[in-house]
N, CA, C and O of each residue as an XYZ file, in Angstrom:
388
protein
N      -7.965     16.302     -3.095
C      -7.321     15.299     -2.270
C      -8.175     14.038     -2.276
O      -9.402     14.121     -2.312
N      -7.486     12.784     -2.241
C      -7.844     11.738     -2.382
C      -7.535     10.534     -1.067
O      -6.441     10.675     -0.520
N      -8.045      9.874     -0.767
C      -7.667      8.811      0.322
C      -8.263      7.632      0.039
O      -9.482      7.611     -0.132
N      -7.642      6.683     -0.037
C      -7.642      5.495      0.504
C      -7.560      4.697      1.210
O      -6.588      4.794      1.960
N      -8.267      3.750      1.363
C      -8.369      2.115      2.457
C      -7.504      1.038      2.223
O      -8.121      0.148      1.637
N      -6.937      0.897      2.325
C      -6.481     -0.754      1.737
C      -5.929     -1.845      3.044
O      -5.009     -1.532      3.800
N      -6.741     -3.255      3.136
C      -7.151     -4.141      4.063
C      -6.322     -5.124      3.207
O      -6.612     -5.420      2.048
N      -5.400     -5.539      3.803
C      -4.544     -7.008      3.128
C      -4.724     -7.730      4.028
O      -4.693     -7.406      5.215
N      -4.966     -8.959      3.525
C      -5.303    -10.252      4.094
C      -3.583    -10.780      3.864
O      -3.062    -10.953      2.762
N      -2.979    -10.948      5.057
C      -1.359    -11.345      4.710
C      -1.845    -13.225      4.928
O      -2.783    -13.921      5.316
N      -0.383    -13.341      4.338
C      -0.421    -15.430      4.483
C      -0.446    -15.709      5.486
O      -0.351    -14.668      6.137
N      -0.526    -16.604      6.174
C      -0.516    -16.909      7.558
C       0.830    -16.776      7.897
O       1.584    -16.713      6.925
N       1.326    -16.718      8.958
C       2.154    -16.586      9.602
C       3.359    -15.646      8.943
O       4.542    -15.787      9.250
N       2.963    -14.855      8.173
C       3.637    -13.892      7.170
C       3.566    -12.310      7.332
O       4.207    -11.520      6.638
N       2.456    -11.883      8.624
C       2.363    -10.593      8.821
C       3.761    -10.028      9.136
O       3.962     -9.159      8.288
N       4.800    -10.116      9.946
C       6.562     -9.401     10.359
C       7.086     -9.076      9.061
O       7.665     -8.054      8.692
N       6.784    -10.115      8.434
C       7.661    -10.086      6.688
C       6.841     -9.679      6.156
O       6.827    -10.714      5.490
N       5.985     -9.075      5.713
C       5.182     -8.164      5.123
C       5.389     -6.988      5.437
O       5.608     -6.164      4.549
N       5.370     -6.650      6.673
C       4.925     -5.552      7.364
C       6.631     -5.049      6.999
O       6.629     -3.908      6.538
N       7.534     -5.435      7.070
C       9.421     -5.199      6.706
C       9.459     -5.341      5.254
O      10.277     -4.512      4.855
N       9.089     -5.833      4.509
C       9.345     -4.961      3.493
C       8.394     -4.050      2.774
O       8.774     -3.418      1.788
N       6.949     -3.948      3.320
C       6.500     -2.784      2.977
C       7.704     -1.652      3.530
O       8.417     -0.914      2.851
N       7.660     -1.759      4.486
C       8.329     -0.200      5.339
C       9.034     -0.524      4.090
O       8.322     -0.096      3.181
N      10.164     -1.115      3.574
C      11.744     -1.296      2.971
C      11.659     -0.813      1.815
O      12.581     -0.132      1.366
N      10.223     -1.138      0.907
C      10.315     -1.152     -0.123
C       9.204     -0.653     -0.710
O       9.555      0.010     -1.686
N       7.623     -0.661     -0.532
C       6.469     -0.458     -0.871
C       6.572      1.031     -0.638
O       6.834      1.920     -1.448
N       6.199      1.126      1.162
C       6.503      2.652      1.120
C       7.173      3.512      0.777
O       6.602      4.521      0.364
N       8.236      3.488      0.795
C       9.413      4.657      0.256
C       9.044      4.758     -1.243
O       9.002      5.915     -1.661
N       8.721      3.615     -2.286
C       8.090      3.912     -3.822
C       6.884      4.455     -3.822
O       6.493      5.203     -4.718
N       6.079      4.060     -2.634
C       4.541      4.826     -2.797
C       5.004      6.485     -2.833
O       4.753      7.240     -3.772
N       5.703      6.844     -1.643
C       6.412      8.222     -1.171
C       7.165      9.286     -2.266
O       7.106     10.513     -2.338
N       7.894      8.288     -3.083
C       8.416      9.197     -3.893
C       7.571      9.661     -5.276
O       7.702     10.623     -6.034
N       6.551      8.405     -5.240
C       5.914      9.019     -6.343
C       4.754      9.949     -5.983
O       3.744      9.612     -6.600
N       4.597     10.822     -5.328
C       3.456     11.672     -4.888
C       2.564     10.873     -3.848
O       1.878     11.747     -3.318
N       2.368     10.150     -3.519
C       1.397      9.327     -2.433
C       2.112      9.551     -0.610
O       3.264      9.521     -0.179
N       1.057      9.723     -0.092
C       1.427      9.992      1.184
C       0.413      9.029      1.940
O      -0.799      8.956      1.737
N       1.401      8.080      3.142
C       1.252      7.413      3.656
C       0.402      7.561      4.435
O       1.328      8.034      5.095
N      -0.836      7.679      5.337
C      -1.245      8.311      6.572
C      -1.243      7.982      8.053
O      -1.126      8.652      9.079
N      -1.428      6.613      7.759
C      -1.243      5.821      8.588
C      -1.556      4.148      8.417
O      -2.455      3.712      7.697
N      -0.761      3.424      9.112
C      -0.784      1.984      8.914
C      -0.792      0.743     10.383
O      -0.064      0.787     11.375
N      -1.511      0.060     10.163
C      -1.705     -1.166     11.604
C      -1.429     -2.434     11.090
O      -1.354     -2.783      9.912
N      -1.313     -2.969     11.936
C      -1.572     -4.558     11.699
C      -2.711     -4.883     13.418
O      -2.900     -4.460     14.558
N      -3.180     -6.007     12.354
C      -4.364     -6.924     13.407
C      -3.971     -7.806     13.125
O      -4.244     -8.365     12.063
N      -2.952     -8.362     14.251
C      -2.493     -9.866     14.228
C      -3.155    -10.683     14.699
O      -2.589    -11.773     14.774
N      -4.508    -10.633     15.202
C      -5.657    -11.882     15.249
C      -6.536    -12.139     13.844
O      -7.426    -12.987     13.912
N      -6.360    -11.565     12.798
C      -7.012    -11.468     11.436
C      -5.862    -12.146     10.632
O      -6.169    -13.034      9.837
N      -4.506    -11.772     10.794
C      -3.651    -11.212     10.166
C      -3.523    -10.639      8.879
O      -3.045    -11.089      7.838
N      -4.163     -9.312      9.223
C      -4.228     -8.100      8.346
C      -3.459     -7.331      8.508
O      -2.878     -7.219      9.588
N      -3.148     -6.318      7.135
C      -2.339     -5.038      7.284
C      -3.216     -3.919      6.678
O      -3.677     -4.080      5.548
N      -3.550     -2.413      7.614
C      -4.246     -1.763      7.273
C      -3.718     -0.570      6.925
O      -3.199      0.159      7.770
N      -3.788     -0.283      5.783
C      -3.420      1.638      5.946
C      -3.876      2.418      4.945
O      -4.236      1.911      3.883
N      -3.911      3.553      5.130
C      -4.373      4.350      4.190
C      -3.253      5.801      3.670
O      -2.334      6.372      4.257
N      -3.831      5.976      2.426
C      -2.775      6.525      1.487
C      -3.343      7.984      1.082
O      -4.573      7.984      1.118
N      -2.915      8.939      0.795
C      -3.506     10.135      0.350
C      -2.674     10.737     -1.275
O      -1.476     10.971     -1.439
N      -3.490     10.824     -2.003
C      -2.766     11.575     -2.934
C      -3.388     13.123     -3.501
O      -4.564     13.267     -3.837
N      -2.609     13.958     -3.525
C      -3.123     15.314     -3.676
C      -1.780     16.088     -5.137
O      -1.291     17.217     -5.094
N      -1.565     15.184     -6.071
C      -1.094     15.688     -6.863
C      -1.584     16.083     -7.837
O      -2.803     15.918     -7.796
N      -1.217     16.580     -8.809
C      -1.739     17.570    -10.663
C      -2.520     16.087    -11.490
O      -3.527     16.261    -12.176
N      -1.976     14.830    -11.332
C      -2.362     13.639    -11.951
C      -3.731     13.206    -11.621
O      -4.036     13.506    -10.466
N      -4.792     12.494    -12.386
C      -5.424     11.841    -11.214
C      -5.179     10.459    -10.623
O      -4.451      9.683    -11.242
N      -5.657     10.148     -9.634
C      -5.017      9.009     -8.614
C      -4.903      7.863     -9.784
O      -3.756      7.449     -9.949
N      -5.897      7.297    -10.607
C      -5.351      6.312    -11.457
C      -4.531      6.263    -12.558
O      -4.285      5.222    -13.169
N      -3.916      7.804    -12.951
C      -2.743      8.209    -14.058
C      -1.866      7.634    -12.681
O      -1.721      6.415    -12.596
N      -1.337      8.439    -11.703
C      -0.373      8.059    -10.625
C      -0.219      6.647    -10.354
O       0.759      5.913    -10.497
N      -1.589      6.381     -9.860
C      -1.595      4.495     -9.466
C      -0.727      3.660    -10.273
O       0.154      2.896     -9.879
N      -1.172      3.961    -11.692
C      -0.769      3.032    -12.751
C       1.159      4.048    -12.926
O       1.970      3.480    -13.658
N       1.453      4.909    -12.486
C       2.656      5.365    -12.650
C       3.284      4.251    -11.905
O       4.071      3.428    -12.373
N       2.857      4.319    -10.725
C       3.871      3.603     -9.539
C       3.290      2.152    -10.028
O       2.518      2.603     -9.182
N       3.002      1.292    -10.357
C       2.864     -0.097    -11.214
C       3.803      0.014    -12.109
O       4.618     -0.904    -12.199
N       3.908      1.198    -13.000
C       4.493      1.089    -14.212
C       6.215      0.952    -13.905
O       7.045      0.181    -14.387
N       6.340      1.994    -12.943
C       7.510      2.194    -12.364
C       8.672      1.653    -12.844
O       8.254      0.565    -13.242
N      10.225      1.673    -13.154
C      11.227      0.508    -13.264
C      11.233     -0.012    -11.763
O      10.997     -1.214    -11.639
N      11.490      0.785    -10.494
C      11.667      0.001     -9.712
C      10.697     -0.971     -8.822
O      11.072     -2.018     -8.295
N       9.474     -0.463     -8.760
C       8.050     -1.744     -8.887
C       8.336     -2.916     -9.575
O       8.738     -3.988     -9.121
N       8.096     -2.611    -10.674
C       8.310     -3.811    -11.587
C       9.980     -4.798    -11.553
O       9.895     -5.981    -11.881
N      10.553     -4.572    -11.392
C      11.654     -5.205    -11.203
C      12.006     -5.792     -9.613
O      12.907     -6.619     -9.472
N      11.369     -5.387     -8.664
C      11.598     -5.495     -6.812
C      10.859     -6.819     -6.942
O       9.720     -7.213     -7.192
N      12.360     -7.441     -6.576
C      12.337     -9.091     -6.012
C      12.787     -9.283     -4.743
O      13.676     -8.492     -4.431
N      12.458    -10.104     -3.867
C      11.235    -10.649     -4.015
C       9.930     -9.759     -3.742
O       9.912     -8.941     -2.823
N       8.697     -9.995     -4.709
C       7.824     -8.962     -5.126
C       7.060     -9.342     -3.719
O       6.710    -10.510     -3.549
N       6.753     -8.150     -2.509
C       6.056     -8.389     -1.384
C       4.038     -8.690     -1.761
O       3.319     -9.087     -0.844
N       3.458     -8.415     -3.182
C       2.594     -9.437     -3.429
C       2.153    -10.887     -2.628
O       1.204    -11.444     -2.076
N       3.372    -11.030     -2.944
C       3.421    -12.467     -3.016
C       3.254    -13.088     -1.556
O       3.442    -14.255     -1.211
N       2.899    -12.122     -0.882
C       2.380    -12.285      0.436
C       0.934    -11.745      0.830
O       0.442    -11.899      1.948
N       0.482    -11.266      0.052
C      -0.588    -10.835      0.018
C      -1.352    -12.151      0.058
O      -0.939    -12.971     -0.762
N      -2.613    -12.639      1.001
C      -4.151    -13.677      0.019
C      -4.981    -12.879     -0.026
O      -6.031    -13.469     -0.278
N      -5.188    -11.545      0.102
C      -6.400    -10.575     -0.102
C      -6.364     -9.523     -0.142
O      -5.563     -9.025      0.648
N      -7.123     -8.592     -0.994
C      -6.696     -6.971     -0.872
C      -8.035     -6.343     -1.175
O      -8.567     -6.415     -2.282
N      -8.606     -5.658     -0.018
C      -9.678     -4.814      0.100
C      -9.304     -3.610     -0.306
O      -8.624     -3.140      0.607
N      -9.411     -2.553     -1.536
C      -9.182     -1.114     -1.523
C     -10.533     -0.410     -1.451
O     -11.573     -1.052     -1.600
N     -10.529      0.513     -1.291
C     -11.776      1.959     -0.449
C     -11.306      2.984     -0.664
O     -10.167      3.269     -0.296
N     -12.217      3.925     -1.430
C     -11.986      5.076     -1.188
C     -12.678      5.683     -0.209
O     -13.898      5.522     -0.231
N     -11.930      6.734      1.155
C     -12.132      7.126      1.740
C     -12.284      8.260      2.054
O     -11.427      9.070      1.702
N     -13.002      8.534      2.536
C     -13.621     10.575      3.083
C     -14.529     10.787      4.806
O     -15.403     10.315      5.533
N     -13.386     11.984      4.658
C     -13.279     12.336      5.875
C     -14.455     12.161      7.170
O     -15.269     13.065      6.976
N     -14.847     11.401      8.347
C     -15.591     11.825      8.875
C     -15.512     13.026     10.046
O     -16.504     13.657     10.412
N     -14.644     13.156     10.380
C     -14.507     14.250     11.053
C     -14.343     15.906     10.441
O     -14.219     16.845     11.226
């Protein structure tokens, strides 16, 4: 099992619309391709979006990663929610408890 961090720096005044089409569109493609969501925040005094991802499939996480990039429906999803991104912190994460 695998986990991840990932810290997005959203555009200014762009965290609602980020945060709607992740749910719409990011997550449900992360979901179907083996990745499990764990949990997700926003810090609207930063305006960041935080969450972390788990993958525990036969692949390893960067055969998968690069699956869901490769994807038809990734690659084709307009408007691409990127494009709201100005920063992206990823981490791999392990357990402290």
């Amino acid at each position: 099992m695998r986990e991840q961090l990932r810290i997005y720096t959203i555009n200014k005044g762009q965290l609602q619309q980020f945060v709607a089409e992740w749910n719409e569109k990011l997550r449900p493609l992360r979901e179907k391709l083996g990745f499990r969501v764990v949990a997700a925040w926003t810090v609207p005094e930063t305006n960041q979006f935080v969450w972390v991802q788990r993958y525990e499939g036969d692949k390893s996480w960067e055969e998968q990663d690069k699956a869901y990039f490769a994807s038809e429906e990734r690659r084709v999803m307009q408007p691409d929610p990127g494009r709201l991104i100005a920063r992206m912190e990823t981490y791999d994460a392990e357990p402290a408890l």
